[in-house]
Every structure is written in C-alpha cells, then in structure tokens.
Residue frames relative to the residue before (quaternion, step in Angstrom):
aa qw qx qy qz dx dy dz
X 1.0000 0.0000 0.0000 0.0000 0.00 0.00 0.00
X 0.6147 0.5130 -0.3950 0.4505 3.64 1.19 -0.33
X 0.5585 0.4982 -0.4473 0.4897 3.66 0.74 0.02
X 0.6451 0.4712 -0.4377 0.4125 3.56 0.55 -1.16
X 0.7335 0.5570 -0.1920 0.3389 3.44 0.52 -1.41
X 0.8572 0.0101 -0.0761 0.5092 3.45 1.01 -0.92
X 0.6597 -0.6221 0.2478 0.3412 3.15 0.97 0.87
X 0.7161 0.3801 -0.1150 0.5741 3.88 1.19 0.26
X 0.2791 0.8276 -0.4851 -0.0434 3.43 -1.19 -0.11
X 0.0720 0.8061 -0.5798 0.0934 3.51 -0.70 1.07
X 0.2466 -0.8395 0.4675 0.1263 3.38 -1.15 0.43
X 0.1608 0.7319 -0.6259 -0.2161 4.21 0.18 0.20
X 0.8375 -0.2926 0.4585 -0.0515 2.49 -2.14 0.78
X 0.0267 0.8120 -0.5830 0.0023 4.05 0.55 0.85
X 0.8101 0.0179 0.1860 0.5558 3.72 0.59 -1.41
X 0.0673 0.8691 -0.4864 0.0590 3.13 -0.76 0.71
X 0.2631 0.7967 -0.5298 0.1244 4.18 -0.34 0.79
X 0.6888 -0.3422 0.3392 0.5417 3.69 -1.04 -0.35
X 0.6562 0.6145 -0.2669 0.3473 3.30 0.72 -0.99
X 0.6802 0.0700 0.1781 0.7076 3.71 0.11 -1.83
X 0.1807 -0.6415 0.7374 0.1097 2.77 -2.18 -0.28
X 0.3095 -0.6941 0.6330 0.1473 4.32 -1.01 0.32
X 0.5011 0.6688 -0.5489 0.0153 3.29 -0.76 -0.18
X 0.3715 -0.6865 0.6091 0.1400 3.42 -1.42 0.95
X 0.1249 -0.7268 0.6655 0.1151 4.01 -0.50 1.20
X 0.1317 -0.7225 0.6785 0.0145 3.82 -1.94 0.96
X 0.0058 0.7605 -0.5833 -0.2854 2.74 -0.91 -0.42
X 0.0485 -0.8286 0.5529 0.0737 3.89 -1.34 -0.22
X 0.8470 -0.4454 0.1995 0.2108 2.47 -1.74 1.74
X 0.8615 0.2942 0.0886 0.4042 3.31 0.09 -1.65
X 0.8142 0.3051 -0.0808 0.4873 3.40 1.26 -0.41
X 0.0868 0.7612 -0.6346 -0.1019 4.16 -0.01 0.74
X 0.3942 -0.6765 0.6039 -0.1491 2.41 -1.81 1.56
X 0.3550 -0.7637 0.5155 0.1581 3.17 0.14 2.13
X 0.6087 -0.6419 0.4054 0.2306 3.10 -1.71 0.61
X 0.4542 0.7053 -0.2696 0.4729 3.28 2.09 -0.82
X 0.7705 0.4254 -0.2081 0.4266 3.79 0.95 -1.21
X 0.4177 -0.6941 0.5723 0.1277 3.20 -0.40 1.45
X 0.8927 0.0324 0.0548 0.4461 3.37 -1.63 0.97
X 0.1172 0.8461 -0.5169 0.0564 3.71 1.11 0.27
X 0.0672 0.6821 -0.7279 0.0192 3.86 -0.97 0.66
X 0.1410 -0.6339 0.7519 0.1137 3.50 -1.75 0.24
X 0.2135 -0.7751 0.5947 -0.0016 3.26 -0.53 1.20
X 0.2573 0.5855 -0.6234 0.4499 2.88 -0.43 2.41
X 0.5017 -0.7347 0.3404 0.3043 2.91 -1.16 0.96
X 0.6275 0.4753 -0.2439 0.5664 3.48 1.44 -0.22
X 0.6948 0.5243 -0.4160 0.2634 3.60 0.82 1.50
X 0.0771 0.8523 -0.5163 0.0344 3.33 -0.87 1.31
X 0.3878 -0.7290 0.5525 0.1140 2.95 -1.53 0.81
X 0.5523 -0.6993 0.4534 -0.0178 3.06 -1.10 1.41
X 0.1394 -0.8495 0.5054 0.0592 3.56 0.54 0.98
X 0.0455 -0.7634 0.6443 0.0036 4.00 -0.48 1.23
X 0.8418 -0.0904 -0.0188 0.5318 3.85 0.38 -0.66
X 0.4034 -0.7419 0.5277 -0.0910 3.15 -2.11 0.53
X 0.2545 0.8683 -0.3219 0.2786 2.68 1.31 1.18
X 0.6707 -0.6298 0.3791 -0.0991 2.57 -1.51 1.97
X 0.1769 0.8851 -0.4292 -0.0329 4.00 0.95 0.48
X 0.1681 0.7898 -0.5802 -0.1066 3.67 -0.46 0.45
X 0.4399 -0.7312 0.4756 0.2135 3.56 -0.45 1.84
X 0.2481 -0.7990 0.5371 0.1071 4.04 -1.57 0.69
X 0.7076 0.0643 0.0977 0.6968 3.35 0.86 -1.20
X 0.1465 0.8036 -0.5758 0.0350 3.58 -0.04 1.09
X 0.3856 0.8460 -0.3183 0.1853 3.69 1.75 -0.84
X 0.8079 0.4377 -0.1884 0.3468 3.27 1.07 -1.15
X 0.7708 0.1784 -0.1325 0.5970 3.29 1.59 -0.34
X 0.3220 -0.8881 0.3266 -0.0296 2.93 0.46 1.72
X 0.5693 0.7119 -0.1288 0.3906 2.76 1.35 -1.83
X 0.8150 0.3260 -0.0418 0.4773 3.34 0.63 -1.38
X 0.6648 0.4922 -0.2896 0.4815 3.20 1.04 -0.71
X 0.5566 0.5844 -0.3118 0.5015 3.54 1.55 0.19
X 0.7290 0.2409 -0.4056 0.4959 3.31 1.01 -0.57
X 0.4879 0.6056 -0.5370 0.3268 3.66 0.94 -0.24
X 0.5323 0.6621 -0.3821 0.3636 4.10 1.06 -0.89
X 0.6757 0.5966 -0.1869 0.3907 3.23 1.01 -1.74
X 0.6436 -0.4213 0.3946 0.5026 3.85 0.81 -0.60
X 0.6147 0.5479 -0.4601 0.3321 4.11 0.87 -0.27
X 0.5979 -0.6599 0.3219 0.3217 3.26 -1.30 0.68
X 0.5579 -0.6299 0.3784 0.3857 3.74 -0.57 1.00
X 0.7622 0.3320 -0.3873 0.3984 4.02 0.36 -1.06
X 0.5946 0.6704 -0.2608 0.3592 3.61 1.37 -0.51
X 0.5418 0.6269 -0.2265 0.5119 2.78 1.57 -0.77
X 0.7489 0.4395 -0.1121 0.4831 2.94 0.08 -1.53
X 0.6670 0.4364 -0.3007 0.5237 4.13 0.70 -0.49
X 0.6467 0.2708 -0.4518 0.5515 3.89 0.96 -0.28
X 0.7122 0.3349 -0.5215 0.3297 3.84 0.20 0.29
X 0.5050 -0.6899 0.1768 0.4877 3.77 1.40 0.03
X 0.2250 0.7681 -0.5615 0.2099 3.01 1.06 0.62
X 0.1253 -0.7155 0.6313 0.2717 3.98 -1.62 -0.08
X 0.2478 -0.7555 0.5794 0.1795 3.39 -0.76 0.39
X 0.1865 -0.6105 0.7686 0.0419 3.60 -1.31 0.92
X 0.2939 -0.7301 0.6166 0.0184 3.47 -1.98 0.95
X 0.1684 -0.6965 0.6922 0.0863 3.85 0.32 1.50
X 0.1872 -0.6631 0.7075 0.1572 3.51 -1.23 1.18
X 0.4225 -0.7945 0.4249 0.0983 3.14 -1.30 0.81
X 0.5583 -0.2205 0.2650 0.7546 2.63 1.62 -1.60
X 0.0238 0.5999 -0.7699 -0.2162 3.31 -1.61 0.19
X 0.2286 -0.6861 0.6905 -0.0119 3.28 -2.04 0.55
X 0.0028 0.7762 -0.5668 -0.2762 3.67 -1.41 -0.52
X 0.3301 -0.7119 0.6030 0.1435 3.74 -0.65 0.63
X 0.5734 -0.4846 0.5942 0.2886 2.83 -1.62 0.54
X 0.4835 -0.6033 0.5233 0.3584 4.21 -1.27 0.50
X 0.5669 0.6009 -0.4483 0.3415 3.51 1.27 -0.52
X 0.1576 0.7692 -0.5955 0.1700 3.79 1.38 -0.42
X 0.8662 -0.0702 0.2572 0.4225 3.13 0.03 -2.16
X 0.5817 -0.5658 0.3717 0.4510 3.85 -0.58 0.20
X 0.5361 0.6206 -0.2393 0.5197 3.39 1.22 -0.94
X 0.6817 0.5301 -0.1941 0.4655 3.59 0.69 -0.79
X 0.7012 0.4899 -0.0612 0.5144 3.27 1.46 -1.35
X 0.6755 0.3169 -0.3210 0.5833 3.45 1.34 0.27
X 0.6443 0.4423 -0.4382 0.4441 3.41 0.77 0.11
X 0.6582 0.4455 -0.2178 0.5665 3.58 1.33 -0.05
X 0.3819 0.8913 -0.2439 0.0126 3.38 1.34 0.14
X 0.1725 0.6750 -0.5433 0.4685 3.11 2.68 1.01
X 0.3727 -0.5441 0.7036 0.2647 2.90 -1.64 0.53
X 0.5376 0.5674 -0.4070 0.4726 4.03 1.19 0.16
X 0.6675 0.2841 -0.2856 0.6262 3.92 1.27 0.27
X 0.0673 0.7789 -0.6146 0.1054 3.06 -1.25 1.34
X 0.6950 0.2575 -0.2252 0.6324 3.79 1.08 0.50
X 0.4815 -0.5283 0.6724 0.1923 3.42 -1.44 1.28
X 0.1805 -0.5466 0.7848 0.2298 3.70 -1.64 0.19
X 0.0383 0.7318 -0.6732 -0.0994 4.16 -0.96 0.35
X 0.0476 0.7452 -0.6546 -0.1177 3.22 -1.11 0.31
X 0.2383 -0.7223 0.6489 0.0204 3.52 -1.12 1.30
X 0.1677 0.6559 -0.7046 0.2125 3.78 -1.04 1.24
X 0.2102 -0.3695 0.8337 0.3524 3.73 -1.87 0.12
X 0.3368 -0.5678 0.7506 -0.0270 1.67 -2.70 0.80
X 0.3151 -0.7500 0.5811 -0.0216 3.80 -0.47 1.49
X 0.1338 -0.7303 0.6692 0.0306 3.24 -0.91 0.91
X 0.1192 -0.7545 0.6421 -0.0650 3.95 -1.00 0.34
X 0.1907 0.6178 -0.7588 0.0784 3.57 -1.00 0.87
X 0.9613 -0.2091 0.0933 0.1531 3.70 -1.36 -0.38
X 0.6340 0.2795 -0.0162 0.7209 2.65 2.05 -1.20
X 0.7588 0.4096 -0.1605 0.4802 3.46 0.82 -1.37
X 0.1195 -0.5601 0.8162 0.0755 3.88 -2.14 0.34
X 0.0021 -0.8049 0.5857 -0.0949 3.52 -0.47 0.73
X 0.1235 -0.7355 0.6492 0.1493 4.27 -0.28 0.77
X 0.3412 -0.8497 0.4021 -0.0037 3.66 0.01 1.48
X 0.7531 -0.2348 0.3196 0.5249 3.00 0.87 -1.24
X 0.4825 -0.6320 0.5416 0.2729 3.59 -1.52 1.56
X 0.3301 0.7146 -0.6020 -0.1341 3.96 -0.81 -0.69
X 0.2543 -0.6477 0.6978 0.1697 2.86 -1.89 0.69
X 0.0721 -0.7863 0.6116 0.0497 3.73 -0.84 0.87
X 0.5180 -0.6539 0.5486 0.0560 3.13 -0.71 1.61
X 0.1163 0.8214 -0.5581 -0.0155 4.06 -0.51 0.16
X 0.4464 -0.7101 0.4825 0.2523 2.98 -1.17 1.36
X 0.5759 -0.5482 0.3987 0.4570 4.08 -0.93 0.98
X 0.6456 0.4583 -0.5083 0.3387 3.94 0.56 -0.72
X 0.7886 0.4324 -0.2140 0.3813 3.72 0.57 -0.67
X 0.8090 0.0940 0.0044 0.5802 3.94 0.93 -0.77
X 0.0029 -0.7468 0.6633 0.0479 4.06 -0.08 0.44
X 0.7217 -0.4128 0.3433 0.4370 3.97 -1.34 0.42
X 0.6306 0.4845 -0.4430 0.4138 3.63 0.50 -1.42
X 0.6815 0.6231 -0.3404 0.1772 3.58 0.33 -1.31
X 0.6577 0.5313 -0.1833 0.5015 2.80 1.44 -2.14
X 0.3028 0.8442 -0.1995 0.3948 3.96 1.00 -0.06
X 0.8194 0.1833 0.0979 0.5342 2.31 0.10 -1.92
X 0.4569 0.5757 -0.4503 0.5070 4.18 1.20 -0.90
X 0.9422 0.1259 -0.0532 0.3060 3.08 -0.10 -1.75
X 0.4107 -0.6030 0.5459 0.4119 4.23 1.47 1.04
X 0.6218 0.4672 -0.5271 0.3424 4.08 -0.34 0.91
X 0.5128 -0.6001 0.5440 0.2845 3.46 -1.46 1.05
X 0.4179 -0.5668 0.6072 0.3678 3.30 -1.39 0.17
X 0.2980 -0.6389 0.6466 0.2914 3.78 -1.38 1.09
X 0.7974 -0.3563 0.4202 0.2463 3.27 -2.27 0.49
X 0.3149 -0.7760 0.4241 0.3446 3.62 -0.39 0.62
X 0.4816 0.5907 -0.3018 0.5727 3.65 1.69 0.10
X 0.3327 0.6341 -0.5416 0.4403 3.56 1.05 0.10
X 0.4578 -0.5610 0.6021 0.3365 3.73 -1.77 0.83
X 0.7827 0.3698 -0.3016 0.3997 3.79 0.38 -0.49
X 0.4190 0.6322 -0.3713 0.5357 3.82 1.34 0.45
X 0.5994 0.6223 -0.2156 0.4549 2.82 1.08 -1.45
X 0.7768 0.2724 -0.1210 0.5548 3.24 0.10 -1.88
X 0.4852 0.4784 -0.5111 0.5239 4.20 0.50 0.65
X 0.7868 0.3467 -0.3022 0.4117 3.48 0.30 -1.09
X 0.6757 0.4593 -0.3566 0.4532 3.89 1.02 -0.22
X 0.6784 0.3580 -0.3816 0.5158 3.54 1.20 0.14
X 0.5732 0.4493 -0.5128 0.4545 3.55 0.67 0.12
X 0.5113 0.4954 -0.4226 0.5608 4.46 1.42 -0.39
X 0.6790 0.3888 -0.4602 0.4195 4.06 0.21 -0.75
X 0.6423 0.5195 -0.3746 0.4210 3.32 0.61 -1.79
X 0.7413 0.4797 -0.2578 0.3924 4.24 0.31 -0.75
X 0.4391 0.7922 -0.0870 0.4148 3.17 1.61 -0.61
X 0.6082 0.6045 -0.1535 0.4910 2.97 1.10 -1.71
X 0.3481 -0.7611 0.5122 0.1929 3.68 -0.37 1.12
X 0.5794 0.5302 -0.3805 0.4883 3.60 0.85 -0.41
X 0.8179 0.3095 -0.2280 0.4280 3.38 0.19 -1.41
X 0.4058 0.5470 -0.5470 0.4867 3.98 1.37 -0.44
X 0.8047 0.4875 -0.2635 0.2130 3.48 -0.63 -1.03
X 0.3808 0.6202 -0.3634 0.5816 3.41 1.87 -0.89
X 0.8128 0.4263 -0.2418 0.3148 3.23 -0.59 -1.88
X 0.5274 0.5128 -0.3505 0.5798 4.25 1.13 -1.55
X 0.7509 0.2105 -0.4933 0.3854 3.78 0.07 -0.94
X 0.6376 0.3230 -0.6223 0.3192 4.32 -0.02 -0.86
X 0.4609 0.6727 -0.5356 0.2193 3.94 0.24 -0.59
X 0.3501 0.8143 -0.3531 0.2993 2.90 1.22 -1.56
X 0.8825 0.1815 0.1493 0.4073 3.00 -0.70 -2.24
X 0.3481 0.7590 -0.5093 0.2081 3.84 1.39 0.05
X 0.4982 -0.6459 0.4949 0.2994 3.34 -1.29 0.86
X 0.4799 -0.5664 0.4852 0.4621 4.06 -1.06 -0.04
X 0.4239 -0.6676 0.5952 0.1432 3.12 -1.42 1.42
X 0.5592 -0.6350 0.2753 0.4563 3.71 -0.89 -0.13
X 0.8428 -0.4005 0.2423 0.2656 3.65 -1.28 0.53
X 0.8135 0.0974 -0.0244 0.5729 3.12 1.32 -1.01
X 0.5358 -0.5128 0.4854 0.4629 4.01 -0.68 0.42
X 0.4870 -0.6515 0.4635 0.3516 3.33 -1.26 0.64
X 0.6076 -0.6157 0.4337 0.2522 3.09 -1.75 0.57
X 0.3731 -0.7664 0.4790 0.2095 3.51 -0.70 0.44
C-alpha cells in the first residue's frame, strides 16, 4: 500500500535471523525502488527516504519452505517473495491499537512534528497457502507512521475494533515493541536512518 499511496517502495533491513526480523519500509519522491533491489540507496545528495512503517516480524513455521524463507532473511520483501514462488498470503488481524510516541525515544524522533502524537499498530499472523501446503509464517506488528495509516483507517482496511490499551495482550505488544527498540544494536541502526529521513507531511492524515 506504500507504493500505491506514495508512488515508491523500499525496505532496509534493521535485524535480521531465523527467528525475528526488523525492517523499516519508505518510500521516495524522486526515486522507485524495485522490489528486486535489496536495501536500495541512490547516492545523491538530494536523497531521502520517507519512513511509513515499522514492522516487527517474528517468523513461526518457517521449516517447510526454506527456500523462501531464506531469501526473505537476507533483506527480500516477504509478500514479494512469497508471490514469485506462488504462494498467497492472507492477514488474521489480531488487534489494532494506538500508543502514545512517548512509548519510546526512538518513536519520538520519527514523529518529531509536534503535529503527531499517537502511533497506529496493527498486530496479525500471516498464512501463506499454495496447492498442497497452509503454513502460519509469521506474527507481525507494524508500527505506522500518522502520515500514511492513523487507527480509524487501519479499522476500516482491516473491519477490526481497536482493543483497550489495558488489555493483557496490548500489554504484552506494547512491552515487546520497548525491548525489541531497546536493543542497543538495533536502536542505533534505526537513530542513524532517522538521521537522514526525508520530511513527512505537516499534518496526520485525514481519515
């Protein structure tokens, strides 16, 4: 949806193992970023990338399709992936939610309008299917920046109420999205692409 919306999409690569996965999707103005080019950069002084989501991957049943689930490790995109080997993929919404940006400091600089003041998150597995096989791939939580997805929206995409932020399973989202940010390795990644982020728009989108 970040291509439809902003005309581009690319995705680098924060963390990566058998286990979980990080990645931060952008997009930019001036430059489309095939889906084929890993971690794509143009090296110019007049590029930036436009951070839209943050998404949190922690892999389940990866055993049977190895194949893919290797190149997805490496840095390729998971629905791309999974659509050049025919796989389809269905999204079991769990929950969606918003958070305050104060969550995390990390959070607070990618929002660093004082015109954004709540994360949208949406938490679902993801199920892959080809001919013979159903496969429950993977949990994610994707973090969205206000310019690109706000709660009402995510709602309305995915026909789901928003849960209580006092819910036990809100809870136990909102304390793995602080550890997972935590991580001194992967904090410092994310503070440097911020760094060099392009300006998002002025006002949260409209609903």
């Amino acid at each position: 949806m970040i291509e439809k919306k902003f005309g581009s999409y690319g995705l680098d690569v924060i963390e990566s193992n058998n286990e979980d996965r990080i990645s931060f999707l952008f997009s930019n103005d001036d430059y489309y970023i095939a889906l084929n080019k890993i971690n794509a950069v143009k090296k110019s002084s007049g590029y930036k990338k436009k951070y839209h989501t943050l998404a949190l991957v922690s892999f389940m049943d990866s055993i049977k399709i190895s194949e893919v689930h290797k190149k997805i490790i490496e840095g390729s995109s998971i629905g791309a992936t999974f659509k050049d080997y025919g796989w389809s993929i269905t999204k079991d919404s769990l929950l969606v939610l918003e958070l305050s940006k104060d969550i995390h400091p990390v959070i607070q600089k990618w929002l660093k309008s004082n015109a954004y003041q709540n994360i949208a998150i949406h938490v679902y597995t993801l199920t892959v299917k080809n001919k013979t096989q159903t496969i429950r791939y993977a949990e994610i939580i994707e973090i969205h920046h206000p310019d690109y997805l706000s709660l009402t929206k995510l709602k309305d995409i995915y026909d789901i109420n928003s849960s209580r932020e006092k819910d036990a399973f809100v809870v136990k989202i909102k304390n793995i999205i602080i550890d997972k940010l935590s991580n001194n390795k992967t904090r410092q990644i994310i503070l440097g692409l911020l760094d060099h982020q392009g300006e998002h728009d002025v006002n949260p989108v409209t609903d």
